[in-house]
N, C-alpha and C positions, 0 to 999 in steps of 0.2 A: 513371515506371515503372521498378521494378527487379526484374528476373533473378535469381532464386538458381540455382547448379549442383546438378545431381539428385545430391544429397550426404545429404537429411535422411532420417534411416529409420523416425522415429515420429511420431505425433500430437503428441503432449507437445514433440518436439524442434520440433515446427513451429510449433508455439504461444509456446514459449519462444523463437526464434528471432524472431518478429515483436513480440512484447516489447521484445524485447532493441531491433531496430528502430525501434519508437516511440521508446522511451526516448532514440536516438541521434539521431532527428527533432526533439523537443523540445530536447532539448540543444542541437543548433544553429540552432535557431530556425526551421526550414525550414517544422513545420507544428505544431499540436497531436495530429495523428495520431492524432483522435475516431473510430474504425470505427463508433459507432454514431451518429454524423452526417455519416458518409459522407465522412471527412478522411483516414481509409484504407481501403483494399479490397484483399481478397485473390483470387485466382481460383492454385487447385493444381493440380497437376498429377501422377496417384496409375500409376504401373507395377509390376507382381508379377515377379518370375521368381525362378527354382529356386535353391537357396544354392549356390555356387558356381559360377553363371554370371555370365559377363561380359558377358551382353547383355541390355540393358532390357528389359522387356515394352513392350505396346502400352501408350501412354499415354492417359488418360481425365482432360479437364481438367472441374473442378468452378469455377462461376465466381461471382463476386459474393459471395465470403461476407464478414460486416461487423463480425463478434465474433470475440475470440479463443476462445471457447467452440464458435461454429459452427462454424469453422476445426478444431476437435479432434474434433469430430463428425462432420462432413461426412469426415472423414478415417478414422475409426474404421468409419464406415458403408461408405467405397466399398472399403476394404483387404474388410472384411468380406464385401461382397458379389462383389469380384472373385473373391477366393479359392474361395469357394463356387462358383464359374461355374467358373472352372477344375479344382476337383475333380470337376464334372459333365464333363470334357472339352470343355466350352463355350468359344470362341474369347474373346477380349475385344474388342469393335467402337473402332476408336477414333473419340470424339464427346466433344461439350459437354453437361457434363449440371450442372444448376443443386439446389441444397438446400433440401427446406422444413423450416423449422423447426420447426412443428406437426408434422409427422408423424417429423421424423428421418429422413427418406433423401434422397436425389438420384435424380432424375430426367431421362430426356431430353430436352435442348432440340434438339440438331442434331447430324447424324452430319458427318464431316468425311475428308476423305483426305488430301490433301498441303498443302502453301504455298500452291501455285498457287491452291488451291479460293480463296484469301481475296483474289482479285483485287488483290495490293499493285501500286501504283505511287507515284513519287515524287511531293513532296508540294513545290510550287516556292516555297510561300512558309515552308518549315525547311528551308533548306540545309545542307549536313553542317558539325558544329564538329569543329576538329581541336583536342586536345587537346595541348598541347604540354608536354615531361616537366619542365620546368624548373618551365614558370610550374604544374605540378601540384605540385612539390614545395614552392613557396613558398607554396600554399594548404596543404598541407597543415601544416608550420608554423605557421598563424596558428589552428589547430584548437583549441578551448576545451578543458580535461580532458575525457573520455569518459567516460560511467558505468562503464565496468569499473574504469578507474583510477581513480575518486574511488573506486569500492565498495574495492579495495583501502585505498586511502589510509585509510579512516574504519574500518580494521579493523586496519592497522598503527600508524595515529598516536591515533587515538583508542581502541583497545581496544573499537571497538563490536563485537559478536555477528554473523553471518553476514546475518541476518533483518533484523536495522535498519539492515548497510551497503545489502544489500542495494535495500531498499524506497528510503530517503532518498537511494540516488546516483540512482535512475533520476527521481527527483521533483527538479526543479530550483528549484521553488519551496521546499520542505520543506530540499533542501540548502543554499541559501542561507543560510532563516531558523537551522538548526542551525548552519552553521559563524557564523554572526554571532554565535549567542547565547552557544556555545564561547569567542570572541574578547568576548565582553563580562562572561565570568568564571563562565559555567555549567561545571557537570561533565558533561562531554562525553554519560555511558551516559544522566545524567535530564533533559539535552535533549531528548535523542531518544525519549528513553519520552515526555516530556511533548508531542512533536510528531506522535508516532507513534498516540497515544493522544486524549487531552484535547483538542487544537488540531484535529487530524483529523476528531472528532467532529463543532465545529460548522465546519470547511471544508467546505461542500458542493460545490456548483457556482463559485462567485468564489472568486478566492483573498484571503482576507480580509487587514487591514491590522491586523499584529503587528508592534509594535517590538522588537526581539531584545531593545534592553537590558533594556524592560519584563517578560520573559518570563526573561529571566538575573536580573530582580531579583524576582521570583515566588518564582524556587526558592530564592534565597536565603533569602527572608523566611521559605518552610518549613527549609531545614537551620539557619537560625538560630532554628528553635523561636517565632518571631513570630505565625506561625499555623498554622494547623494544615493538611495536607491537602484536607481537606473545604472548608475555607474558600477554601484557594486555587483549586481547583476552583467555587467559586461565584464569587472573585475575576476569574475567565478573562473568562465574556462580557462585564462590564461593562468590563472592559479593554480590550477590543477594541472597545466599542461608543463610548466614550470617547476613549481615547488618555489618558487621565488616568495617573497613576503608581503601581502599586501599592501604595506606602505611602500614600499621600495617598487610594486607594480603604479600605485598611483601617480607616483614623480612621473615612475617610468612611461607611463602611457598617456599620460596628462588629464588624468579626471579626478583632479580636485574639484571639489564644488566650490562653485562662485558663488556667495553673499556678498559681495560689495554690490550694494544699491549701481555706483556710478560706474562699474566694469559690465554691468547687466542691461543698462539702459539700450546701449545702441541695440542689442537682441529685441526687447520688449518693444522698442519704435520701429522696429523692423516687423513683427508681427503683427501689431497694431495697423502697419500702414497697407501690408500683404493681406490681412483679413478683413475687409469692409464690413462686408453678412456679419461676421460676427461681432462684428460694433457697434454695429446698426441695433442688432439686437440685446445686446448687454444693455447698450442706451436705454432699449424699451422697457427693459426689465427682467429680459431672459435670462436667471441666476445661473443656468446651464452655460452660456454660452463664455464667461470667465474661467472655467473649467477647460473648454475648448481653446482659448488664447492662452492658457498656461501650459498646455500641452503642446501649442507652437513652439513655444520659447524652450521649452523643455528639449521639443526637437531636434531648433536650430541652436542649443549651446551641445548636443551630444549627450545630455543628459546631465551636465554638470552645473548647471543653475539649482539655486538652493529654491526651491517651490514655492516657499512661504513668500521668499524677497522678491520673488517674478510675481506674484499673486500680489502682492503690497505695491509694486511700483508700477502693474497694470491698471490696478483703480484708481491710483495715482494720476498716471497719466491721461485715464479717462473720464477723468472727473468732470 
């Protein structure tokens, strides 16, 4: 069980704040910190008073909530409805009151007075640990990076964007496989789009088995024009469902991209002669619709036409 100090003043801040919390459970391995398999739990605790006073209002604890979504709602609802009781000049009772989620409010489960009411007494089989300041400073020491500081680090060292330091340092799996695939010669921004995007897609529930190098030799294969996009996105699940090598799946499954102008033709006069509308209208002037006959051609080669070359020998032919 951990305490926060009556410090947070919004919904969002409490929701981001237990984020942030998961994130630093994961990180050291303590728990996966699933709320919706009951790996964490929230129970708040919601006080009103006048701006510029120094003393709390009554406080009103909201208990069991197991989303971070309920958490911002449950939160939104009781600020909402205190408020409202206190503009009636209505007292605020202090008690536990629990959220449904169908309906959107909280409810009472038990009114409460002091400590005393919860009958504590000592518990003989957890006797008190004292924590001693030394041996805490030499745990703290052995502490892995924290996601704040990796989110820094992967936005000072790698030039990532806010959104993808963001996401990737609080994912400890997702950081790993990026900083491996970084270290095995990707560029840093289309790791993380490729991880953040494409690999995310089929991660559902297991976190599935990618070799970084395999996935650093992916992108390669596209900025060396080997293949194409589309292909490498067809290349992903068999990659992972293999462990096989990316080049040895492209042989394998036959999506090299075509740049030969004269191997691409008969595709691009095939699309040309299948799309009239859209020739009609490139003729007029429609700069969209070039777009559209390159995404034919794209179709009918399986994705393995090089874009630029089907785009160069469309205006070609429709000149």
């Amino acid at each position: 069980e951990m305490v926060s100090m009556p410090e947070i003043r919004t919904p969002a801040e409490a929701r981001g704040y237990l984020q942030k919390l998961r994130a630093i459970l994961r990180t050291l391995g303590v728990s996966d910190a699933d709320m919706e398999k009951g790996q964490l739990r929230c129970d708040v605790n919601v006080s009103l008073r006048p701006t510029g006073e120094a003393r709390l209002g009554t406080k009103v604890e909201v208990k069991n909530l197991n989303s971070f979504r309920s958490v911002q709602r449950a939160l939104e609802y009781e600020i909402q409805r205190q408020t409202e009781a206190l503009d009636r000049g209505e007292p605020i009772l202090q008690e536990t009151r629990g959220w449904l989620e169908d309906k959107g409010v909280t409810v009472t489960q038990r009114s409460k007075e002091e400590a005393h009411d919860y009958r504590y007494f000592p518990e003989p089989d957890l006797p008190p640990v004292f924590v001693e300041r030394a041996w805490l400073e030499q745990l703290r020491q052995r502490l892995p990076e924290l996601p704040d500081a990796r989110r820094t680090r992967y936005m000072q060292s790698f030039g990532l964007g806010a959104y993808d330091a963001d996401a990737l340092s609080t994912d400890l799996w997702a950081a790993r496989l990026f900083e491996d695939t970084v270290s095995a010669g990707a560029d840093p921004k289309k790791a993380a789009n490729w991880i953040q995007n494409d690999v995310a897609r089929l991660r559902v529930d297991s976190e599935l088995v990618l070799k970084a190098e395999h996935l650093a030799e992916l992108i390669r294969l596209v900025d060396e024009g080997a293949i194409g996009i589309s292909a490498a996105r067809q290349l992903l699940p068999p990659l992972i469902e293999t462990g096989k090598a990316p080049r040895a799946l492209v042989d394998e499954l036959g999506l090299a991209q075509v740049s030969d102008s004269a191997a691409l033709e008969d595709a691009v006069r095939g699309t040309i002669e299948a799309n009239p509308s859209a020739v009609t209208d490139y003729r007029a002037g429609k700069a969209t619709a070039i777009n559209f006959l390159k995404g034919q051609v794209m179709k009918s080669t399986r994705g393995k036409a090089n874009p630029a070359v089907a785009e160069e020998l469309l205006r070609k032919l429709l000149a």
